[in-house]
Every structure is written in structure tokens, then in C-alpha cells.
N, C-alpha and C positions, 0 to 999 in steps of 0.2 A: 504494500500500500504506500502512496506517496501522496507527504500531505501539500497543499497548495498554499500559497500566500496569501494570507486573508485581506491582502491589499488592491488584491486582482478583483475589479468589479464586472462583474455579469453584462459583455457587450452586446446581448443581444439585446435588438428591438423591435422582433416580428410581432405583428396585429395581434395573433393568440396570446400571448403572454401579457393575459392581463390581468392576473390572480398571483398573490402572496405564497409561497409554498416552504414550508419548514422543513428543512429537508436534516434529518438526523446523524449527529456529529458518529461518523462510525472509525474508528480505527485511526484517529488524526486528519480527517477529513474533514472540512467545514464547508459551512454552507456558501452558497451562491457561486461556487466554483464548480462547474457540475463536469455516436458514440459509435470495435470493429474483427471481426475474422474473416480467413478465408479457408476453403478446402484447395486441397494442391491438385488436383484435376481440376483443368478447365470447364468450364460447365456446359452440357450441352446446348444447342439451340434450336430452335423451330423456327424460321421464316425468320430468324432476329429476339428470336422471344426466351429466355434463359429457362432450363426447365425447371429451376428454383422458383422462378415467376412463376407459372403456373402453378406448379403449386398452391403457392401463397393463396393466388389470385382463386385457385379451386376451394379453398380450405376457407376464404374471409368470412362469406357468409353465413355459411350454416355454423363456422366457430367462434364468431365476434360473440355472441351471448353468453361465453366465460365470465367475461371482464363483465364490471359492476354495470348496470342502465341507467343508474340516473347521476347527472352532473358531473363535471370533469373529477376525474378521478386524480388530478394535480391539488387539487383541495385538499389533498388528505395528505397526512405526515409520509415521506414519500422518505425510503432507505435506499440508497446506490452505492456502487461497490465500483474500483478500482480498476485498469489495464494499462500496465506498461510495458511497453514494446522495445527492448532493450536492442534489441538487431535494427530498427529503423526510428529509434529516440524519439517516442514519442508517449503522448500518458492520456489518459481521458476517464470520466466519467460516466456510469449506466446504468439505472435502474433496477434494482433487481426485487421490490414489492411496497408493498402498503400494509405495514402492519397492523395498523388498528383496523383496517379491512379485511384480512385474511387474505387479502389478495398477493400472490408472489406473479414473477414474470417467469417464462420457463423461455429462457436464451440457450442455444444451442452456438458454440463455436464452429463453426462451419467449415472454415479459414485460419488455423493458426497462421500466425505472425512469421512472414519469411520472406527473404532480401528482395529486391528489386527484382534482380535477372531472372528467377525463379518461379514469380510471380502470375498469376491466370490473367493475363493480359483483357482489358476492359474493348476493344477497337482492333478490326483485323492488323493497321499497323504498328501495334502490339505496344503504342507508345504510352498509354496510361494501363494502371494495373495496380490490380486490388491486391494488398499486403495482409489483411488479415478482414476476417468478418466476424458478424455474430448475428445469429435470427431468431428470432420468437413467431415461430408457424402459424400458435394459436391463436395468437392477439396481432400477426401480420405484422410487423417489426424487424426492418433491418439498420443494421449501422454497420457500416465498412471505412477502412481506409485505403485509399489510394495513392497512389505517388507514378507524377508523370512530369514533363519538362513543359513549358508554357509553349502555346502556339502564337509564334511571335507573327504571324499575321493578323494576330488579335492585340499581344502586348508588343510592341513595336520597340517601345524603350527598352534598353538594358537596365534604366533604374527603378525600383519596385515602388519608391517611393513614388511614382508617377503615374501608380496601375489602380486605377479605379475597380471598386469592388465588382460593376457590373461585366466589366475586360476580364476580371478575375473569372466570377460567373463565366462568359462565355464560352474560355479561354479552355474550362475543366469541359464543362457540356459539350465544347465543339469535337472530345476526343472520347464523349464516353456514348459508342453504341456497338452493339453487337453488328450491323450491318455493314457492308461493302458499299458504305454511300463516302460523299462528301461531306466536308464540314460544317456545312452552311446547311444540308441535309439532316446534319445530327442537332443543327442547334433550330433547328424548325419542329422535332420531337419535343423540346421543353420551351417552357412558357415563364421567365423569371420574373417572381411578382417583388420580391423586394432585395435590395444588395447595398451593405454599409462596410464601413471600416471601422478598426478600432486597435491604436497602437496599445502594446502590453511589452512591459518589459524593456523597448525600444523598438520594437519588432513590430511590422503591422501584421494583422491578423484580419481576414477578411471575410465578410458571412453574408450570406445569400438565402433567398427562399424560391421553390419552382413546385412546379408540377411539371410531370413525366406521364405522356400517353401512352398505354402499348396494350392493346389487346391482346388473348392470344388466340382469340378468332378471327374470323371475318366478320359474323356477326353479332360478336358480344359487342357492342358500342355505349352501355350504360355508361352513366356518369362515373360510378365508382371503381372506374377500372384504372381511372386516374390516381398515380403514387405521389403522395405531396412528400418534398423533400427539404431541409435542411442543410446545410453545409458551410463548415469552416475550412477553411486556405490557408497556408501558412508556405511563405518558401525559405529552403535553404538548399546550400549546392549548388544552385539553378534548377533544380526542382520546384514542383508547389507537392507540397503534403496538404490533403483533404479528408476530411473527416464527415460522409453524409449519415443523415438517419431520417428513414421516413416510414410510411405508411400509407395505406389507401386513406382518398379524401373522405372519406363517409367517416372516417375513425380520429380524423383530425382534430374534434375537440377534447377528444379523450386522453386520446396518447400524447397530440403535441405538444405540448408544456413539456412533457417527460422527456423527447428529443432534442426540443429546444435547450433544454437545459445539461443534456449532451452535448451536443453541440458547444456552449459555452465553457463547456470545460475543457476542452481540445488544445494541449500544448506540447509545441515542441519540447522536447531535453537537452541538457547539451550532452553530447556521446559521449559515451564508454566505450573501453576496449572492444564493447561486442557490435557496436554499430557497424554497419557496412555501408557505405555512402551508397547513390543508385548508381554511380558511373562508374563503379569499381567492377569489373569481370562481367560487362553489361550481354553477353553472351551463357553466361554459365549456371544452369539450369539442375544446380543439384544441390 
């Protein structure tokens, strides 16, 4: 467990988050400093569509009625628990239940935590790529990290200081689809509804709100087939480190406070012996 500075204020300021939440001092953690795996096989696809998705997307409706029905369940004394990722220096916060509810989250590591080169690549040109995840099936929850190099057709400057949150946005979106499309193709799948900044440390840290369309029909075109996302940016190296957490829209007022505040807790480290930078044996897969 790695405690945070309690000087660090909560940058988020997406529309949902507009409820006070006490979130329970666990193991040297404090509040308002609040999410990722991955499996080492690449993950299947249908037409673009990851067969983890589906999944999810089969399992939302008939299992969303686990979780509690009435009012955000951020209301309630809310316990999160620790990850740090010692191979790509990084730490975050994530929910793990609601005691006074009886309610736990049941997260499944999908993804451990593994270097750059090794990585289940997010984009046939394999340039962004998920480093670890984690998912919760029944309540439709994913948080992953990714680590890719910025698309300097988007960030044009070499200085970060000059990279607006929404370039930042683009910049990850334009690299993350399963598809053999273009850029401009993959940033036409999401819709970013809000993107800010917020220096920590000295370091800017930059966060984002979207939705993501993907059926994995032809004809499933409900509303709720939309996954509202989350996301913090951070770069070092000349990398961006990313940290998304989302869920389908219908479950957005429930869960998103709980991502959000994942989300805010998203910090880089500075490396240990076991870090591996991404540019290091950027070919070696083992």
C-alpha cells in the first residue's frame, strides 16, 4: 500500500461529481486521493469488437440488479484499496465495496502488470497498449492502463506544457481501436464531452470525459450500449501513461463517482530498479 500526500487535491471536475463521499482511511491511505490489469493474450475480436466486450455488454442487463436500486451508491462510506505497478511506476486507487451496505465489488485482474514491449497492443499498429487491467463482469467495470507515444499530428509541440487537455484526449483516442481504420476514423468512435488540466507535483496531469460507441451487433443500437469513460494522462519518457475507467451509460450514476475518483488518484512514481522504461527492448515480447 502506498500512502498519498494529503496535499494532493482531487482534480477532477466532471458534471457527476456532485456528492461529498467519505471515503475510509484504510492502511495509510487518505481520502480525496483516490483505476488497471491486463491478460497476456491479446484479446480476441469480432468485426472490431473485443470478446471481453461482449461479454460485459451480454452480462449488463440481466446482472446490473446486484448493485443496490436506489441513489448513487457514492453516498455511502465507500473502502478502496491500493495498485502499484512497480515495472511501469505507477500507483492508483479502486474501489473494492461499501461496507455499511454489504455491498463488495468482485474485480477480477484480467491483465497483470507487464512492460511495454510485451504488452496486448490497443491498435493494429500496435503503438498504444494496455499494461495491466482489472474488471468487474457483474456490475460492468473496467479500469486499465495504457502506455503509448503521443500522435504528434495531434501534439505538434515537443513541449507538454503547451498540450491542451482536449490534444491530450485526442491524441490517446486517435490510437485506441481495434480496427484497420485511420485516425481520424478512430477519433469519430468517441464523442469527448469534457477535458481539463491540473499541474501536481510540477507535472501536468490531464483528464478527460467521452463516450465510446460499439455495438456488437448490427442490430443492437440501444442507447446503453454506449461505455462512458474517464481518463487521466500523464507523460514521461515521451510517452503518455493513461489510466481509463468506465462503464455503460445507463450505470453512470451509480458507478461514476467510484471511477471518477479512480481516476483522481492516478500517479506516476518515480522508478525503481524494476521499472522498464517503454523504449527499452521495444521489440521483446517475453
Amino acid at each position: 500500500m502506498l500512502p498519498l500526500s494529503p496535499s494532493l487535491s482531487n482534480p477532477l471536475c466532471f458534471r457527476c461529481q456532485n456528492r461529498a463521499v467519505v471515503v475510509r482511511k484504510e492502511c495509510g491511505l487518505i481520502p480525496k486521493a483516490m483505476a488497471s490489469s491486463s491478460s497476456r493474450t491479446e484479446p480476441a475480436f469480432f468485426n472490431g469488437f473485443g470478446r471481453r466486450d461482449l461479454v460485459l455488454f451480454g452480462l449488463s442487463s440481466s446482472l446490473f440488479g446486484v448493485a443496490p436500486s436506489s441513489g448513487s451508491l457514492a453516498e455511502e462510506e465507500l473502502k478502496m484499496a491500493s495498485v502499484v505497478d512497480d515495472i511501469n511506476a505507477y500507483t492508483y486507487l479502486y474501489p473494492v465495496g461499501l461496507p455499511s451496505k454489504k455491498f463488495m465489488f468482485k474485480w477480477v485482474e484480467s491483465r497483470k502488470p507487464e512492460r511495454y514491449s510485451s504488452a496486448a497492443p490497443l491498435s493494429p499498429d500496435a503503438r498504444l497498449r494496455i499494461v495491466s487491467e482489472r474488471v468487474d463482469i457483474i456490475d460492468n467495470l473496467i479500469i486499465s492502463v495504457s502506455i503509448g507515444p503521443p500522435n504528434l499530428q495531434i501534439l505538434k509541440s515537443k513541449e507538454k506544457s503547451s498540450w491542451s487537455a482536449k490534444d491530450i484526449a485526442d491524441s490517446v483516442l486517435s490510437d485506441k481501436s481495434a480496427l484497420r481504420v485511420t485516425s481520424t476514423q478512430r477519433l469519430a468512435e468517441s464523442s469527448v464531452l469534457d477535458a481539463h488540466s491540473s499541474d501536481i507535483n510540477g507535472e501536468p496531469y490531464w483528464y478527460y470525459e467521452y463516450l465510446v460507441r460499439k455495438s456488437p451487433t448490427k442490430n443492437a443500437q440501444e442507447s446503453n450500449l454506449y461505455r462512458h469513460y474517464v481518463a487521466s494522462t500523464a507523460e514521461r519518457d515521451g510517452y503518455l501513461y493513461t489510466l481509463n475507467a468506465s462503464t455503460l451509460s445507463k450505470q453512470w450514476t451509480k458507478m461514476g463517482p467510484f471511477l471518477e475518483k479512480t481516476v483522481s488518484s492516478f500517479r506516476l512514481l518515480p522508478p525503481t530498479e524494476n521499472y522498464v522504461p517503454p523504449y527499452k527492448d521495444p521489440w521483446r515480447f517475453w
